[in-house]
C-alpha positions as CSV (number, residue, x, y, z in Angstrom):
1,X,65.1,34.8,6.2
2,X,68.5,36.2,6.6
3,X,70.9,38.5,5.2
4,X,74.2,38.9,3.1
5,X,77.4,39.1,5.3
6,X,78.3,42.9,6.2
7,X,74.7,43.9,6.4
8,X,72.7,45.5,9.3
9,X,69.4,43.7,9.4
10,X,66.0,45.3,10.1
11,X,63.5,43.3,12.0
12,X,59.6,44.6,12.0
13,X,57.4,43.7,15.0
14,X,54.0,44.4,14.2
15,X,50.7,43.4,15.8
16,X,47.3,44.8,17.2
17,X,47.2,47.8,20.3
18,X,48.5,46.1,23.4
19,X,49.3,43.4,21.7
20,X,52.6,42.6,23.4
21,X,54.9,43.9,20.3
22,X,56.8,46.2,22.1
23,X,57.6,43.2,25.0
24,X,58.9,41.0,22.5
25,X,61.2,43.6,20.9
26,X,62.8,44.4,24.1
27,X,62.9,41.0,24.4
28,X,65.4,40.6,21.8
29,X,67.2,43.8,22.0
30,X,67.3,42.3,26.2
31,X,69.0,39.0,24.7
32,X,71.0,40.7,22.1
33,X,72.9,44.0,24.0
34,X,74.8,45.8,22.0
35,X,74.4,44.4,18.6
36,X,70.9,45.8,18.2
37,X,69.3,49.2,19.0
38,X,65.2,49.4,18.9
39,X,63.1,52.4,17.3
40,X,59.4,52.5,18.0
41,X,56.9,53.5,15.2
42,X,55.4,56.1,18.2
43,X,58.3,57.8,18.0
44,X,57.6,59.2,14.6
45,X,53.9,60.6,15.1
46,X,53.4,63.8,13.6
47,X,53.3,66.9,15.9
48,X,50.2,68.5,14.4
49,X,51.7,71.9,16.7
50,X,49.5,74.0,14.3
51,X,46.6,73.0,16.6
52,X,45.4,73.6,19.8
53,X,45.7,70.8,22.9
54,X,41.9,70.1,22.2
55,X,42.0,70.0,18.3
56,X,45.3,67.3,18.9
57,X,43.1,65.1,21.1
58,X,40.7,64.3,18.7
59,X,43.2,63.4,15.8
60,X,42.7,59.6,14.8
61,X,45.7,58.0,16.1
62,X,45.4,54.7,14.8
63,X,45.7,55.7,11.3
64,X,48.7,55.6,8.7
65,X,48.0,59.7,8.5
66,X,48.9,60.1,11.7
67,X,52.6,59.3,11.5
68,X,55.6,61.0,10.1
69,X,56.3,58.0,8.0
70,X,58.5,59.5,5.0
71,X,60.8,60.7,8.3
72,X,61.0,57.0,9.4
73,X,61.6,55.7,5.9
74,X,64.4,58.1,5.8
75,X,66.1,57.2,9.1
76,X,65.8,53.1,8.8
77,X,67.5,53.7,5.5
78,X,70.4,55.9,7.3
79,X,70.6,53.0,9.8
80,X,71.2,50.1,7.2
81,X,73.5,52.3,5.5
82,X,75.9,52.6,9.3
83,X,75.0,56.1,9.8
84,X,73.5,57.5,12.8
85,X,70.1,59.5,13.5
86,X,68.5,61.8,15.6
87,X,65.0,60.5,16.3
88,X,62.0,62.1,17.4
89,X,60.6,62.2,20.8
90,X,56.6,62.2,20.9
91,X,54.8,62.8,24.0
92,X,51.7,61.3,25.0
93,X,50.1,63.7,27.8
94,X,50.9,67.3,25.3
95,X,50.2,65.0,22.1
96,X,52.5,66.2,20.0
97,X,56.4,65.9,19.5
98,X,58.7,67.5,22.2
99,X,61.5,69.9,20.7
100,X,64.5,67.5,21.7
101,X,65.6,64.5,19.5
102,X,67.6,61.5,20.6
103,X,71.0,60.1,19.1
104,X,70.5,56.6,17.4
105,X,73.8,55.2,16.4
106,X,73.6,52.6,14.1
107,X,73.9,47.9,15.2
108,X,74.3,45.6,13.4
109,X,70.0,44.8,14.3
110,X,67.4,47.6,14.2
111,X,64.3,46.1,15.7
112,X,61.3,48.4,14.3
113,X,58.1,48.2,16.5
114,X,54.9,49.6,15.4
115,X,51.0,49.3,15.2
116,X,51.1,49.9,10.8
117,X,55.0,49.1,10.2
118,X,53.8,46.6,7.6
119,X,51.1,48.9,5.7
120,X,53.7,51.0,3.8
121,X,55.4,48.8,1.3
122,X,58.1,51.2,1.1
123,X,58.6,51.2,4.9
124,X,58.4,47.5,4.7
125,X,60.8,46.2,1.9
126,X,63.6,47.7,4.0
127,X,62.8,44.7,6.4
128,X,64.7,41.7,6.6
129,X,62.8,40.2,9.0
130,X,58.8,40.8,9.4
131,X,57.0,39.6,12.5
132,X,53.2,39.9,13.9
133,X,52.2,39.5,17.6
134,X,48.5,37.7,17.4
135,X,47.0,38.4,20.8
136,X,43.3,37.8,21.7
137,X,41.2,41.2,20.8
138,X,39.7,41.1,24.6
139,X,43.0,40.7,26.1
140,X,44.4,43.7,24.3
141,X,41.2,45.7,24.9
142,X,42.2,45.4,29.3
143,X,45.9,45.7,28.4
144,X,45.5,49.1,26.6
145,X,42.6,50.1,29.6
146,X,45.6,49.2,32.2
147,X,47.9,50.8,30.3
148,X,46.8,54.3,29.5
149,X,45.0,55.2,32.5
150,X,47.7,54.1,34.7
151,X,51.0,55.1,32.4
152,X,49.1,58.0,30.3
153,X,46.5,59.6,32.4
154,X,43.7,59.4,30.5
155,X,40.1,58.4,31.5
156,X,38.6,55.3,31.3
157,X,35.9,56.3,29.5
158,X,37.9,57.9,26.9
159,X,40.0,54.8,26.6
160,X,37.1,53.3,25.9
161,X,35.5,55.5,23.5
162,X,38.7,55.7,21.2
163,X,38.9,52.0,21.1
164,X,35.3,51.9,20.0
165,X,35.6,54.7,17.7
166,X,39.6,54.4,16.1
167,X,41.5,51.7,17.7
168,X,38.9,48.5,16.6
169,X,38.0,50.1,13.0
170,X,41.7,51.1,12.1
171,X,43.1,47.4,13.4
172,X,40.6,45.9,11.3
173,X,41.8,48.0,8.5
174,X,45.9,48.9,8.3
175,X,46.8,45.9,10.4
176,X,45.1,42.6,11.0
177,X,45.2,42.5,7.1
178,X,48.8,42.9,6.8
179,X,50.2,39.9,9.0
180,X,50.0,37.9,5.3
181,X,53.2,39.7,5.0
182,X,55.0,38.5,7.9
183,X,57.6,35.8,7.9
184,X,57.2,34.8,11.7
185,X,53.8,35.2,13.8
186,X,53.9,35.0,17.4
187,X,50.6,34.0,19.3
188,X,50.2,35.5,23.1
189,X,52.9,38.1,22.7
190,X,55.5,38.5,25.1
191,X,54.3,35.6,26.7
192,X,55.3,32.9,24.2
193,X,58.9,32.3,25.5
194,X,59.2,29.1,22.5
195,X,58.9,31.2,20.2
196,X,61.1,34.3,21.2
197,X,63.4,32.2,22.1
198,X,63.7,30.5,18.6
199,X,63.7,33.8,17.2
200,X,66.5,34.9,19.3
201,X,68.3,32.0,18.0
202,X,67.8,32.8,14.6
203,X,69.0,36.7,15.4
204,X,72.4,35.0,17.3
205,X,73.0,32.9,14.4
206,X,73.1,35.7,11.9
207,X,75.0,38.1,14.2
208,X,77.3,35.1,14.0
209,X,78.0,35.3,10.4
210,X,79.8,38.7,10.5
């Protein structure tokens, strides 16, 4: 686990809805500053602006389909190579991707984030380091109820209903069945301090190299 001197190094943070994934990568970007910049799988869903509002809100989510993942291929693979991007900037109450991009420039870490980050192979050999947050299903179920009613307006009973219907098949699916890949896994999320910190270590030691 590690890279060759002169190398930017990719780090994957996978792991169930809610999970706690996005915590621990700003986690380590938090403990690392400048050296590492953070992209976000969500960044990269399609905009489906063909269809209407309605038509948009009934789009499975939680499937590979959903996202724009040749586009993310393609901009990890700018990163590693020191160049910068322009990535997409999805929003959650139109459901669908805004017209603006933001400027990426490239650090020596790019921490990935994402619900199926590890279901591509292609997306995933450009990964130096692979890591799954294992959090307890009912705790992710009340973190992703707390979450998008309060952060993106939607109902509980929808919440509810997509879980039921998307979020619990498609987990079981594209992404519980991919943490065989992962090099690291990380019970309780952002709440296992022993193990970010050890992994934080391990990110120090190579930035140490160069």
């Amino acid at each position: 686990m590690g890279k060759s001197k002169g190398n930017i190094i990719v780090i994957g943070v996978s792991g169930g809805s809610a999970s706690g994934k996005t915590t621990v990568a700003n986690r380590l970007k938090d403990a690392c500053r400048d050296s590492v910049v953070l992209l976000s799988q969500d960044f990269y869903y399609l905009p489906f602006d063909h269809l209407t509002f309605e038509e948009r809100t009934k789009i499975n989510y939680d499937h590979p389909n959903a996202f724009d993942t040749e586009r993310l291929i393609n901009d990890i693979r700018l990163l590693k190579s020191g160049k910068a991007i322009d990535r997409p900037v999805y929003s959650y109450k139109a459901y669908t991707r805004l017209p603006e991009t933001v400027r990426v420039n490239p650090a020596k870490v790019v921490i990935l984030e994402g619900l199926m980050i590890f279901e591509n192979p292609t997306l995933r050999s450009l990964m130096d380091i692979k890591v799954y947050v294992d959090t307890d299903t009912d705790e992710r179920l009340i973190r992703r109820i707390i979450r998008d009613v309060n952060e993106r307006e939607r109902t509980l009973e929808s919440v509810i209903d997509q879980y039921i219907n998307t979020v619990k098949p498609m987990h079981e699916q594209f992404v519980e069945p991919y943490k065989k890949y992962a090099d690291i896994i990380i019970p309780r999320g952002g709440l296992n301090d022993v193990a970010i910190d050890m992994l934080v270590h391990r990110i120090k030691a190579i930035l140490a190299e160069e």
